[in-house]
N, C-alpha and C positions, 0 to 999 in steps of 0.2 A: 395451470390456471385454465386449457383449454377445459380438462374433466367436469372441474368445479365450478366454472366460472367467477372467479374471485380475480380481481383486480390487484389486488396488495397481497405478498404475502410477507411474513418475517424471517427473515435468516437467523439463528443463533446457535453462538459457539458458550458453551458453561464448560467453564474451569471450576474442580474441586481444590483447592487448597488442604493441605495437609491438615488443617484443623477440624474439617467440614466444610469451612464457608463457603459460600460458592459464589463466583463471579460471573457475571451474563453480558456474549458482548453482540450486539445485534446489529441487523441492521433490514430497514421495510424494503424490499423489493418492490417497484411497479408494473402497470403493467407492460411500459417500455422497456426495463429490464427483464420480464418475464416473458415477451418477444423474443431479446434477444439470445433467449438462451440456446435455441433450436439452432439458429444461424452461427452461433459460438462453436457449440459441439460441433455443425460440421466442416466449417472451416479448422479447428483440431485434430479433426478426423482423415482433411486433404490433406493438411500438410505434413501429417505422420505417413502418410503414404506416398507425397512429391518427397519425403526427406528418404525414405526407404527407396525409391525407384533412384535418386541419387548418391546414394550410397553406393548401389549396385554397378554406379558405372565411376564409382571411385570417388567421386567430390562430395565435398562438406561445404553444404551451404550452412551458413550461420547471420543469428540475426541476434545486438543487442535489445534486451529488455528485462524486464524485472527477474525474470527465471535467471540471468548472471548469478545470483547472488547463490545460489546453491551451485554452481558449476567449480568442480576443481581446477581448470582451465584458462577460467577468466582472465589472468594475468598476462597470458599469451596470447588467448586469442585473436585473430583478427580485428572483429566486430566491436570487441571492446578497444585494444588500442586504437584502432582505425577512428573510433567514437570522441574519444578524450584530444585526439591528434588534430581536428576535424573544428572541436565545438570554439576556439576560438575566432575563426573568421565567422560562425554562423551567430557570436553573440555580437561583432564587431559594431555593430548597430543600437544596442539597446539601452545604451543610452542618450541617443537621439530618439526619440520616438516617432517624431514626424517623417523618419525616412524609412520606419520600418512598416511592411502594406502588411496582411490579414493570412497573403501567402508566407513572406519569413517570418512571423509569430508563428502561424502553423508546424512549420519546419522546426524551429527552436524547438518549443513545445516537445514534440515527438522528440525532439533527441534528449532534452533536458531529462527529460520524464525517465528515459533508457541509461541517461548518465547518473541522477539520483538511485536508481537500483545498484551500480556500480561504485558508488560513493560508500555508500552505506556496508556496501562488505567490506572494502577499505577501510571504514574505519573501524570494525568489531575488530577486524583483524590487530590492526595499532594497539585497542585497547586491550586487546587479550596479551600483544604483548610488554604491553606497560604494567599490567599485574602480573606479568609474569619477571618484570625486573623494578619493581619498585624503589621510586629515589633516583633510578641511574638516566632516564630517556631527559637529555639537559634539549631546551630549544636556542635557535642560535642566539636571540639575545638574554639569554643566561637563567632564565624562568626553568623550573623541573615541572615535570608533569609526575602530578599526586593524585592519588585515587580517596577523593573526600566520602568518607559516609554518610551516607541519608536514608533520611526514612519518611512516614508518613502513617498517622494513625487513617484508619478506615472503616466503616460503619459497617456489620452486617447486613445488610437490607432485608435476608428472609429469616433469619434471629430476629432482627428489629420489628417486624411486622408482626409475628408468633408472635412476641410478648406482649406487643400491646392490644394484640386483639384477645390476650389471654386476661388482660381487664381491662376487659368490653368496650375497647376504641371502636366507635360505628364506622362505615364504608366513608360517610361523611368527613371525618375526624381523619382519618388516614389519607383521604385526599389532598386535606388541607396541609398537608405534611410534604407533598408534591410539589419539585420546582420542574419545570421543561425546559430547556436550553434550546434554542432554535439558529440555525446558522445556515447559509449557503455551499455549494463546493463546487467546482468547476473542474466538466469532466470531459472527454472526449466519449461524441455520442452519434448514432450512425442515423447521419441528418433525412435515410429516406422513408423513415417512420412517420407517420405520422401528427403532426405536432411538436415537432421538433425543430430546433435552429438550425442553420447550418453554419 
């Protein structure tokens, strides 16, 4: 953004589907994420190099966060069990609200965020091995866990568009075919930016 001077830009991933269709999943960068990307890189950059300089004198430092979930290790490592061993006394609070201040929300937060990455390969794992023993995984009050089929039909969007602009739907008419969805999300964001919360 510094080149171009562009404030927005768009991120996107297209997936081909084996039919042709293609699916498009995006998302607008700002210019506060456009900021940060310079500070990203080089904080990746130190800590490939503080992890290489300890290495060299023998220690593995290790830190839970989303990257768990591709680690073949995670089940041993420290950072994760130390993570899952830990996060009960830090939710101990939550449902009182009034006794918990803006510092242990912060706290939870981070770890939650580090334990949901953790969760989530725990559970592909389960269900890889539930199809892989169909009928047999009983829970203890007596329920089996079955693997339900579903489905879902789905629209081409760039078929759909080709055809009707191939009888002469104007820019107009195509718009009107446009719904937006608009929602919030709550993120952890580096408050010394300008314009930002802390």
């Amino acid at each position: 953004y510094r080149v171009h001077g562009e404030h927005e830009t768009v991120g996107r991933l297209v997936y081909v589907n084996e039919d042709g269709s293609v699916w498009k999943d995006e998302h607008v960068f700002d210019s506060f994420d456009l900021a940060d990307f310079p500070m990203q890189l080089r904080e990746i950059l130190e800590g490939l190099d503080a992890a290489e300089r300890a290495r060299g004198r023998g220690q593995v430092d290790v830190n839970a966060g989303a990257h768990c979930k591709y680690c073949p290790a995670y089940r041993s490592c420290s950072a994760t069990t130390g993570l899952i061993q830990a996060l009960p006394d830090e939710i101990r609070g939550l449902g009182s609200r009034d006794f918990l201040t803006t510092r242990d929300v912060g706290e939870i937060w981070a770890r939650f965020k580090d334990l949901l990455a953790i969760s989530k390969k725990i559970d592909e794992e389960l269900k890889a091995f539930v199809r892989a023993h169909p009928g047999e995984v009983e829970l203890p009050d007596g329920r089996v866990v079955m693997e339900i089929p579903k489905g879902r039909d789905r629209i081409n969007g760039e078929r759909a568009l080709a055809i009707a602009r191939s009888y002469g739907a104007t820019d107009a008419e195509l718009l009107g075919c446009v719904s937006r969805s608009e929602w919030t999300e709550l993120r952890a964001m580096n408050p010394k930016k300008k314009g930002r919360a802390a």
